[in-house]
Legacy VTK file of the C-alpha trace (Angstrom):
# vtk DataFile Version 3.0
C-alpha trace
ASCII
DATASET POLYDATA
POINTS 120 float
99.721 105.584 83.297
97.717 103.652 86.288
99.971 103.839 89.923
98.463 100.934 92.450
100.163 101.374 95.829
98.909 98.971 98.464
99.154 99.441 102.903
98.465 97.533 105.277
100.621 95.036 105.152
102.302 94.107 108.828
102.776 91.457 111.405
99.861 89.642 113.418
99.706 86.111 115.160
97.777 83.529 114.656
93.821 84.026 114.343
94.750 87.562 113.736
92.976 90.228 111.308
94.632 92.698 109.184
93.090 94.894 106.289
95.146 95.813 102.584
93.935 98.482 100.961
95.377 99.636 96.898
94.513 103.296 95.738
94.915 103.583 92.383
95.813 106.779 90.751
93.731 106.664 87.866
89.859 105.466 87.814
89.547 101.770 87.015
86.521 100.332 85.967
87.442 97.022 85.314
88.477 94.125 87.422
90.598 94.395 90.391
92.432 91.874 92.115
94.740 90.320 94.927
97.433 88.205 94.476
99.979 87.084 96.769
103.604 85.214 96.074
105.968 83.675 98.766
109.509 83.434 97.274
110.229 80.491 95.268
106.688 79.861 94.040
104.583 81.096 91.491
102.242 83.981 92.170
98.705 83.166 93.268
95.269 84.976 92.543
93.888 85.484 96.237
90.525 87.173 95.405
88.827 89.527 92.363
86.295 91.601 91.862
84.236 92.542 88.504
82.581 95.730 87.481
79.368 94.167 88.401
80.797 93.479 92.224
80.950 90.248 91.783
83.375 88.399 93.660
85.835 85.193 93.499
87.872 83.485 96.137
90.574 81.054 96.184
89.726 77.823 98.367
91.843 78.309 100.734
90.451 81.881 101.999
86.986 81.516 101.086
85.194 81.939 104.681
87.862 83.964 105.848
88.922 87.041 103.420
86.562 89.669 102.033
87.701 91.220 98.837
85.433 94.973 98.206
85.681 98.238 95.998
84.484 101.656 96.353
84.490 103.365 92.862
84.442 106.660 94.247
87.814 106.796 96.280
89.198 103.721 93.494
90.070 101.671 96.390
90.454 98.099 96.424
90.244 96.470 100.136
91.461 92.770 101.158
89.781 92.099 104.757
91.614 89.303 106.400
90.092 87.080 109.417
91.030 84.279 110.977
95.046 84.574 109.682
97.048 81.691 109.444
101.113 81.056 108.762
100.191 80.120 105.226
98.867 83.379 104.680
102.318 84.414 104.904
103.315 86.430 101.459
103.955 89.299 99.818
100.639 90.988 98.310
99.885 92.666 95.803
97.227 94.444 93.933
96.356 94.298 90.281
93.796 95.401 87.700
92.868 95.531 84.419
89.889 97.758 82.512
87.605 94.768 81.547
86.762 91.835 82.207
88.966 89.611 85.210
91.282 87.669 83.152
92.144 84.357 83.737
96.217 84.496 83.964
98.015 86.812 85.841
100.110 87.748 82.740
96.878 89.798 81.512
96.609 91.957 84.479
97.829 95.119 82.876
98.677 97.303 86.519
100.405 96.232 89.976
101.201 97.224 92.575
104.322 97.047 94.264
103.451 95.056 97.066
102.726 95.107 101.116
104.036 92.031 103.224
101.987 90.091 105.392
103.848 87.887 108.545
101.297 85.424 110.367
103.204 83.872 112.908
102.219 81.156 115.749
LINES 1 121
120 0 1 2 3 4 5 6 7 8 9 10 11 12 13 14 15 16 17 18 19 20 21 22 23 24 25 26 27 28 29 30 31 32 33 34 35 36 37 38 39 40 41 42 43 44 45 46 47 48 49 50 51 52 53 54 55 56 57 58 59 60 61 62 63 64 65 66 67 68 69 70 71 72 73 74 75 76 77 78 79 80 81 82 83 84 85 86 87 88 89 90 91 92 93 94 95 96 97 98 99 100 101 102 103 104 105 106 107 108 109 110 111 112 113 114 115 116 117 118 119
């Protein structure tokens, strides 16, 4: 019985920066994840993190988000720069207690979700 709840979420213009965090109540030692979903399309992986700290980006925020863990307060952070209207969505955090999987049908936790609004 993992909880993820994610903050953070809010409004910010163009250029903007806004941080996510996701506590989880239970320690995870796995992977843990971003994803983010705009109604009507399918959800997309944003950015992981293994149990070795290493780290994966999708193309389109490589440069601009920083995805980190700390393993003593199981937090899981999303640092956003440089925010555009694409970045629009709803985010959410996931994990699982190995490896990062390569679907996001094999994440076994989520949270519920923060929204983000870039506007011009």
């Amino acid at each position: 019985q993992v909880q993820m709840e994610e903050s953070g979420g809010g409004s910010v213009q163009t250029g903007g920066s806004l941080t996510l965090s996701c506590v989880a109540s239970g320690y995870i030692q796995g992977c843990m994840a971003w994803f983010r979903q705009v109604p009507g399309k399918e959800r997309e992986g944003v950015a992981s993190v293994d149990p070795n700290y290493r780290t994966t980006y999708t193309d389109s925020v490589k440069g601009r988000f920083t995805i980190s863990r700390d393993n003593a307060e199981n937090t899981l952070y999303l640092q956003m720069n440089s925010l555009k209207p694409e970045d629009t969505a709803m985010y959410y955090c996931a994990a699982v207690r190995w490896r990062c999987p390569k679907t996001v049908a094999e994440y076994a936790y989520w949270g519920q979700g923060t929204h983000v609004v870039v506007s011009s």
